[in-house]
PASEBA-1860 file (N, C-alpha, C; in nm, 3 decimals):
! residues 185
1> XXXXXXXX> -2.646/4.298/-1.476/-2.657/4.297/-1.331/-2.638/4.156/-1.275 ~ -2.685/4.044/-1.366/-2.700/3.901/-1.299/-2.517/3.874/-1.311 ~ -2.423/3.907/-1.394/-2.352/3.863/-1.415/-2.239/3.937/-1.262 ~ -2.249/4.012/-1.240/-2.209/4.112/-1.162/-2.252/4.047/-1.007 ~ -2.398/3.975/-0.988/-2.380/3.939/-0.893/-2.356/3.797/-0.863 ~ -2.334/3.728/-0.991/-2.253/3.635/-1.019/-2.118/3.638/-0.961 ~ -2.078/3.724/-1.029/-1.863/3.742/-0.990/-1.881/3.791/-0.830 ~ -1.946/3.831/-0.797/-1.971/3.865/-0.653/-2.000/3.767/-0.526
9> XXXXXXXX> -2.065/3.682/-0.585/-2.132/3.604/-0.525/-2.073/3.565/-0.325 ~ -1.949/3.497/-0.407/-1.873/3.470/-0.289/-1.860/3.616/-0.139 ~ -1.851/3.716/-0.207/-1.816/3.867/-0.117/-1.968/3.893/-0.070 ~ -2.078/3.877/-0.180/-2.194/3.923/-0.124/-2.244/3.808/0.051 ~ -2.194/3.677/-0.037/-2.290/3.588/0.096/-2.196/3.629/0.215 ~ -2.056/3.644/0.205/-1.970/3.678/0.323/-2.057/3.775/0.399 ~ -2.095/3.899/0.361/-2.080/4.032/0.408/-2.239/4.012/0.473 ~ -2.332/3.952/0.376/-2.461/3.927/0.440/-2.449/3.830/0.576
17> XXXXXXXX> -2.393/3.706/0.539/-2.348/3.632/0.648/-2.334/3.664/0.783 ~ -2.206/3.749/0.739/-2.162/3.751/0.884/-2.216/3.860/0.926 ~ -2.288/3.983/0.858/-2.362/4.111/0.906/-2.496/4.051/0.988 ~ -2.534/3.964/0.922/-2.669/3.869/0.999/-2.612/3.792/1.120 ~ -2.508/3.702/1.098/-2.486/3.657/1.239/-2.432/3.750/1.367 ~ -2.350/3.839/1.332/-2.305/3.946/1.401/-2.443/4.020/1.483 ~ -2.494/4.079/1.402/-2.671/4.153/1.426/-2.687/4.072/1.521 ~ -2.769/3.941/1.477/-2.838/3.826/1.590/-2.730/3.813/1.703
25> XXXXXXXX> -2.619/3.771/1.745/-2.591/3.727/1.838/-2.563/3.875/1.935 ~ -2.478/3.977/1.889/-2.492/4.110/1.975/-2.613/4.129/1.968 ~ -2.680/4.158/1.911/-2.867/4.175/1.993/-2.868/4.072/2.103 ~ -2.868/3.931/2.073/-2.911/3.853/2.160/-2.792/3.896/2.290 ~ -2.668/3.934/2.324/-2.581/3.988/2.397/-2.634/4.112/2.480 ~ -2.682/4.195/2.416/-2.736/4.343/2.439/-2.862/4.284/2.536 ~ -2.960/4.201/2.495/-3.035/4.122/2.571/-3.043/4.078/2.718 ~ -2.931/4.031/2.674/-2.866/3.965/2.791/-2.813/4.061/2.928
33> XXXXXXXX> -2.751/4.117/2.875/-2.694/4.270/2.976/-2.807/4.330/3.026 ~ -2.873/4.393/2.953/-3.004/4.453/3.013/-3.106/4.418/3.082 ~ -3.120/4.249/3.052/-3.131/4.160/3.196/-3.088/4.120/3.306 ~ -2.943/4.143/3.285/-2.882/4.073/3.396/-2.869/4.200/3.502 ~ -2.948/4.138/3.607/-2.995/4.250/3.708/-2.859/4.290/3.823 ~ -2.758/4.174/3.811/-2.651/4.188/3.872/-2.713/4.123/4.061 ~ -2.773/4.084/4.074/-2.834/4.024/4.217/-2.757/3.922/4.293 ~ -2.737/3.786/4.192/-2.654/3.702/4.196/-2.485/3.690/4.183
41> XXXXXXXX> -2.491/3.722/4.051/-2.337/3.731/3.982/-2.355/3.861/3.892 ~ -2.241/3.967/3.991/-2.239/4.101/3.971/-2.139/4.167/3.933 ~ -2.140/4.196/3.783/-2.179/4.314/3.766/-2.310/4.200/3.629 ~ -2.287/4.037/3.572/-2.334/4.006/3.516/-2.258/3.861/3.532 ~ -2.290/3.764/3.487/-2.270/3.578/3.505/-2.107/3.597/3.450 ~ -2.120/3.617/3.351/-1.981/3.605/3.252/-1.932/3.748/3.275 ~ -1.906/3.832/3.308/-1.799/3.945/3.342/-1.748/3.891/3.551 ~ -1.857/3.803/3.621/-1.847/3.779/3.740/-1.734/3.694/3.705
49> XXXXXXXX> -1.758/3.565/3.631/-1.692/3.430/3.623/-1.572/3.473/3.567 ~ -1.541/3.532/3.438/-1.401/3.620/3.429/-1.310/3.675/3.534 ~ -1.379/3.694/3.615/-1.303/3.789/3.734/-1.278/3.751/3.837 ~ -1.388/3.621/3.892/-1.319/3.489/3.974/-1.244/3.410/3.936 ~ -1.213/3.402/3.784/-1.138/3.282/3.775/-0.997/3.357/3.738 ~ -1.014/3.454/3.721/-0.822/3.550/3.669/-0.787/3.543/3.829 ~ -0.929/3.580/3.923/-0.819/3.586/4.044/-0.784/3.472/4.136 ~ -0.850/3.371/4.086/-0.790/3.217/4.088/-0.693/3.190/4.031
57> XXXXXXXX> -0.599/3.236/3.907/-0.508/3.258/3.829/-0.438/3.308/3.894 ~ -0.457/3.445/3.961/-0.363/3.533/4.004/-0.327/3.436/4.118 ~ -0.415/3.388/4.193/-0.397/3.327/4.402/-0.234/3.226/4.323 ~ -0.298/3.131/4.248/-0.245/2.973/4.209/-0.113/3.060/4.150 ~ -0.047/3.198/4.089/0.064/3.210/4.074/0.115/3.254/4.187 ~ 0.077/3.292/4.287/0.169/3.361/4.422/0.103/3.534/4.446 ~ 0.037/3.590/4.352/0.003/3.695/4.394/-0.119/3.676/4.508 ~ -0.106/3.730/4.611/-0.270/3.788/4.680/-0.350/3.842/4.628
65> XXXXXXXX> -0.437/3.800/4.543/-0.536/3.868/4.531/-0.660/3.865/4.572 ~ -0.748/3.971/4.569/-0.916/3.992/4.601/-1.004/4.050/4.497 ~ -1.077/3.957/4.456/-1.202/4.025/4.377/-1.333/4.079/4.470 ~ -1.319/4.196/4.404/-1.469/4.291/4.496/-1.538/4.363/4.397 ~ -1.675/4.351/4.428/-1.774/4.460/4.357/-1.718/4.622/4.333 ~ -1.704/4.656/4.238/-1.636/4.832/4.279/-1.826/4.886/4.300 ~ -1.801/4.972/4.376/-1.896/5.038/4.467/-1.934/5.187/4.362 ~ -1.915/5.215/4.273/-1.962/5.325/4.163/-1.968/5.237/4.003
73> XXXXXXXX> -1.970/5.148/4.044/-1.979/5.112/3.853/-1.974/4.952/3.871 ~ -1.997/4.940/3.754/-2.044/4.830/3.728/-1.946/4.716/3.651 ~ -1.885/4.671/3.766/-1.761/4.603/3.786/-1.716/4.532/3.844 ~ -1.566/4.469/3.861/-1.527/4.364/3.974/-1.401/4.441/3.971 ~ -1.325/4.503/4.115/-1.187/4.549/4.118/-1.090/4.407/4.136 ~ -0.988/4.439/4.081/-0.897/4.372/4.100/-0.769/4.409/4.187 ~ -0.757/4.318/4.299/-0.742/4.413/4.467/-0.580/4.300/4.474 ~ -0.496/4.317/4.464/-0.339/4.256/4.496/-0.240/4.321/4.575
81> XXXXXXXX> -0.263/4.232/4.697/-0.164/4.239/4.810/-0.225/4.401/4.895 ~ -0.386/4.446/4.893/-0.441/4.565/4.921/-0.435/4.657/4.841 ~ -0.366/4.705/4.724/-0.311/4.761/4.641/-0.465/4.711/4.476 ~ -0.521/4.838/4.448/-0.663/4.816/4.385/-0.561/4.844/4.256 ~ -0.570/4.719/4.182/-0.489/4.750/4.046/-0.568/4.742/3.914 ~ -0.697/4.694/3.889/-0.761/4.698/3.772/-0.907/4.662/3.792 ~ -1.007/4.695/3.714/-1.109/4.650/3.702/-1.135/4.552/3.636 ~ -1.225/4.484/3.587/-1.247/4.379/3.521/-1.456/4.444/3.472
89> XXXXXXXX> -1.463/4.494/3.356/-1.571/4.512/3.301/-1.618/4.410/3.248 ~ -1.794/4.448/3.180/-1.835/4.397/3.055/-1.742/4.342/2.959 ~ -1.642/4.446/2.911/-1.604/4.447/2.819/-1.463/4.312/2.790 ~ -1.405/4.303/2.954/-1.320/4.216/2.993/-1.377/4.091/2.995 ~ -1.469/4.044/2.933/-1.542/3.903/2.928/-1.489/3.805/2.839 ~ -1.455/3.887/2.719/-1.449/3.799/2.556/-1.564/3.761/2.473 ~ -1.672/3.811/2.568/-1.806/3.738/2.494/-1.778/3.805/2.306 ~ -1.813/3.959/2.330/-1.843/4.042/2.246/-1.690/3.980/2.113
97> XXXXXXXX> -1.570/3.934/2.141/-1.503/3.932/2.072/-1.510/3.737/2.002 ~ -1.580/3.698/2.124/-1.615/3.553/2.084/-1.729/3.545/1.926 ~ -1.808/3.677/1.968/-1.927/3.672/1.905/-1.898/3.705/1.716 ~ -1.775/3.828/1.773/-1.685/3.854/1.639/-1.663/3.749/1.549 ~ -1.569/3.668/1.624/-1.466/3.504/1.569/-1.571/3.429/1.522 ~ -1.736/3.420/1.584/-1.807/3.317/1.569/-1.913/3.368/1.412 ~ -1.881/3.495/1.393/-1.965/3.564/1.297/-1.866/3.551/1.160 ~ -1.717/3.550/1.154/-1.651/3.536/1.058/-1.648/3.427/1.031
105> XXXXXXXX> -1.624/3.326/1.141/-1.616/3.162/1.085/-1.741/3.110/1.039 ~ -1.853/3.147/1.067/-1.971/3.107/1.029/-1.965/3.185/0.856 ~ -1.939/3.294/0.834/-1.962/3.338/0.700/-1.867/3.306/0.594 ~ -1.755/3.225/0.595/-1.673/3.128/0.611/-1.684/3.002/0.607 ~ -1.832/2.961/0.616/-1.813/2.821/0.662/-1.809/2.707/0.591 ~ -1.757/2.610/0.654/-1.767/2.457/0.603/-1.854/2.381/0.633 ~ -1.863/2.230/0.652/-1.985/2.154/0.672/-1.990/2.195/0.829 ~ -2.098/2.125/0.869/-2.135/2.188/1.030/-2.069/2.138/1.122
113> XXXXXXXX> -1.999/2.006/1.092/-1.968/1.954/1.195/-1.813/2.022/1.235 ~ -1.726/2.050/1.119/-1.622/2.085/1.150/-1.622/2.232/1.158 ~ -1.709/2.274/1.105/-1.758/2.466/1.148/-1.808/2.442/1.313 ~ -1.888/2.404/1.347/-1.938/2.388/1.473/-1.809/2.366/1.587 ~ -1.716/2.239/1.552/-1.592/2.191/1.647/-1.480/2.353/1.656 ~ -1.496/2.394/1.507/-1.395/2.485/1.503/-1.441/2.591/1.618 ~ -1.574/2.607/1.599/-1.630/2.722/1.675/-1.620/2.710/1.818 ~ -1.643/2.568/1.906/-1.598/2.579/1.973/-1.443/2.558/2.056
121> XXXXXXXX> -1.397/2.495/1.979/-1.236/2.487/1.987/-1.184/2.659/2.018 ~ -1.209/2.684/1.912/-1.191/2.869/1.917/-1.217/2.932/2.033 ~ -1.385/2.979/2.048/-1.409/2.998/2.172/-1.322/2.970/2.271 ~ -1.382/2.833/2.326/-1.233/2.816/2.433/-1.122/2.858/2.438 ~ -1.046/2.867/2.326/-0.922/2.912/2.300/-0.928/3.052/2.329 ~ -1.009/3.122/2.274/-0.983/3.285/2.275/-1.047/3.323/2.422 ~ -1.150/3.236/2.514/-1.182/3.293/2.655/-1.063/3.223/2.726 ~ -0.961/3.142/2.709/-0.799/3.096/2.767/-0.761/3.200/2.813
129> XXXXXXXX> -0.746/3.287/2.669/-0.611/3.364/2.633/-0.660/3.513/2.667 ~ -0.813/3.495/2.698/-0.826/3.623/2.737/-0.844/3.648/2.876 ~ -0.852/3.552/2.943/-0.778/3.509/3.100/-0.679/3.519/3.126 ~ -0.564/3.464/3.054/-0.437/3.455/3.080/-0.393/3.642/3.050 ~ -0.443/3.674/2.975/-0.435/3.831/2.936/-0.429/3.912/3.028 ~ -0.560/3.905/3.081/-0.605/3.948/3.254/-0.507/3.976/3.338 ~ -0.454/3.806/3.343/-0.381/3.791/3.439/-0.253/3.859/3.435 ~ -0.172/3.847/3.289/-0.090/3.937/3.258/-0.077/4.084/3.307
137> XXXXXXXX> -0.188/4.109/3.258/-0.230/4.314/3.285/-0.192/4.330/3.400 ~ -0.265/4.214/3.523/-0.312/4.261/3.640/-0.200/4.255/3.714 ~ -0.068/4.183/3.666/0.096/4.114/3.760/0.148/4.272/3.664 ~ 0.116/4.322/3.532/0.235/4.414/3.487/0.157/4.535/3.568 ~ 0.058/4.577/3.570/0.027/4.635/3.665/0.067/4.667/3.804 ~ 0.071/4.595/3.828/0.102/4.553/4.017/0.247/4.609/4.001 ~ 0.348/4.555/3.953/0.497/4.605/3.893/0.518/4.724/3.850 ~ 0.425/4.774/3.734/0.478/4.834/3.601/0.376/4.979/3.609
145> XXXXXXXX> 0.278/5.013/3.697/0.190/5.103/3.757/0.197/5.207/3.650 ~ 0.375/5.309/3.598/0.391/5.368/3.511/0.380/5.364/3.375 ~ 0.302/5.237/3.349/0.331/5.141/3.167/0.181/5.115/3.169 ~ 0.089/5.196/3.260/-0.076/5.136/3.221/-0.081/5.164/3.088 ~ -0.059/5.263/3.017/-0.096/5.297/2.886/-0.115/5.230/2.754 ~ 0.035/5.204/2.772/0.130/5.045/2.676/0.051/4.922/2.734 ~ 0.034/4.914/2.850/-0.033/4.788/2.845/-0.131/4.711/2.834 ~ -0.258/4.839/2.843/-0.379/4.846/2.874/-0.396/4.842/2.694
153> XXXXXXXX> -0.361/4.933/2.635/-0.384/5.002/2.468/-0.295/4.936/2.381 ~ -0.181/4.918/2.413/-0.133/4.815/2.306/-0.092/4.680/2.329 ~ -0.049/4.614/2.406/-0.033/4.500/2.462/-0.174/4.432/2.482 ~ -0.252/4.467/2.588/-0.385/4.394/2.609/-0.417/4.357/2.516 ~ -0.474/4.482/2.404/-0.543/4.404/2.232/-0.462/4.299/2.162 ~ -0.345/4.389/2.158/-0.273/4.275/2.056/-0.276/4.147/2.096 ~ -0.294/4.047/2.228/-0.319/3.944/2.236/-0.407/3.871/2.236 ~ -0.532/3.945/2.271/-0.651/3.893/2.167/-0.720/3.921/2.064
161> XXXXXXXX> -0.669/4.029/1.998/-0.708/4.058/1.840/-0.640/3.902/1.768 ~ -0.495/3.944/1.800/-0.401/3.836/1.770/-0.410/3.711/1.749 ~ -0.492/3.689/1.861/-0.522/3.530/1.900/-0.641/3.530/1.771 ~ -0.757/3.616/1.805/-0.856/3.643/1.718/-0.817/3.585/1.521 ~ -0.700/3.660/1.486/-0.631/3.709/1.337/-0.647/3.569/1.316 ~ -0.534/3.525/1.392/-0.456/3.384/1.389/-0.581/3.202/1.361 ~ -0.651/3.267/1.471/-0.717/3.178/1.427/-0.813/3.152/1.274 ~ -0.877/3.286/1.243/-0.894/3.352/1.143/-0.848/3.297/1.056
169> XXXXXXXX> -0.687/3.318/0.996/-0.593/3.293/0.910/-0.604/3.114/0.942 ~ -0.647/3.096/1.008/-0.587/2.946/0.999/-0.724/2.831/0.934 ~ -0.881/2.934/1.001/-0.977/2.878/0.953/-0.990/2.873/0.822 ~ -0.951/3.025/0.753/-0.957/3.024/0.621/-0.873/2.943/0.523 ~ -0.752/2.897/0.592/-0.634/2.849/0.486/-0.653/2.729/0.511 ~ -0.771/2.643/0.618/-0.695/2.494/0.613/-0.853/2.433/0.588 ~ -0.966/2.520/0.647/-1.120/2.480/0.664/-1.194/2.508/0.567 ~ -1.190/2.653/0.505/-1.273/2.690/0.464/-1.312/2.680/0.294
177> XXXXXXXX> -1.448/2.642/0.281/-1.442/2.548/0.137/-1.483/2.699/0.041 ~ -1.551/2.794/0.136/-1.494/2.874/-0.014/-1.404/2.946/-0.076 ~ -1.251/2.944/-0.045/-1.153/2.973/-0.033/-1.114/2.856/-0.157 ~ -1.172/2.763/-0.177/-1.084/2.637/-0.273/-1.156/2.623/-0.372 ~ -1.268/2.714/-0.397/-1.319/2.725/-0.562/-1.263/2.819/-0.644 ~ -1.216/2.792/-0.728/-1.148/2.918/-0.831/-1.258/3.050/-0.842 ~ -1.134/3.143/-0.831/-1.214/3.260/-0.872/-1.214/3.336/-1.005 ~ -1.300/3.325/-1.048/-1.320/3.394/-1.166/-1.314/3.507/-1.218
185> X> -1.200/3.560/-1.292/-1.177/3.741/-1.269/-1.191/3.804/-1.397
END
């Protein structure tokens, strides 16, 4: 058995790792939501700030747009040229996918300082691109009204899974120190 969790070793701390950091930070997320009473910044701080700043994105490219509370759910519409073209949820934040990236690179990790920079380098990077995403949806939308499907289901993800992979692939192949001890088979 010792030898077994020997040859393992590396897969076991991964899976504990990142199952523990994953756990803790969506709990601490789940937390968060069920507090946020929506009073101030509504539907929650970070699904609000997502949705002012895409439609600061949208104004600064030439579209009109308006962010408004949607009035049945728990949301921000995304309102161009009068024309109500998308919502902006919870789910449209990046937190939950930040929390992903931050649970693999941590189980993954290297010394703290360059695990820590990576982590937030990343972050930033993946709440960019998941703005710029937004903003994407919300202009092919406005245009493309007949292509919600494709754009919403396969396009939307693929650019931040993508972004997600990529960085992934890049932590592991250039950062990560347990990747450069031989494995023993």
């Amino acid at each position: 058995m010792k030898t077994l969790l020997t040859k393992y070793k590396l897969v076991i701390r991964f899976i504990l790792t990142f199952g523990l950091v994953y756990a803790v930070l969506s709990l601490g997320y789940y937390f968060y939501l069920e507090y946020s009473d929506g009073s101030k910044y509504y539907p929650d701080y970070f699904t609000n700030m997502v949705a002012e700043q895409s439609n600061a994105v949208l104004n600064s490219v030439g579209y009109e747009t308006v962010i408004q509370k949607h009035p049945n759910e728990p949301s921000m519409m995304v309102i161009i040229k009068d024309k109500y073209i998308a919502r902006v949820i919870e789910g449209c934040n990046s937190i939950s996918v930040i929390i992903l990236f931050i649970s693999f690179v941590l189980a993954f990790s290297d010394n703290l300082k360059r695990t820590l920079l990576f982590i937030l380098a990343g972050s930033v990077l993946i709440y960019t691109v998941n703005l710029i995403r937004i903003v994407i949806l919300s202009i092919g939308l406005y245009h493309y009204p007949w292509r919600r499907e494709e754009l919403h289901t396969v396009i939307f993800p693929l650019i931040i899974y993508g972004m997600v992979f990529l960085l992934w692939m890049f932590w592991v192949n250039h950062f990560s120190k347990n990747l450069k001890k031989p494995i023993n088979v």
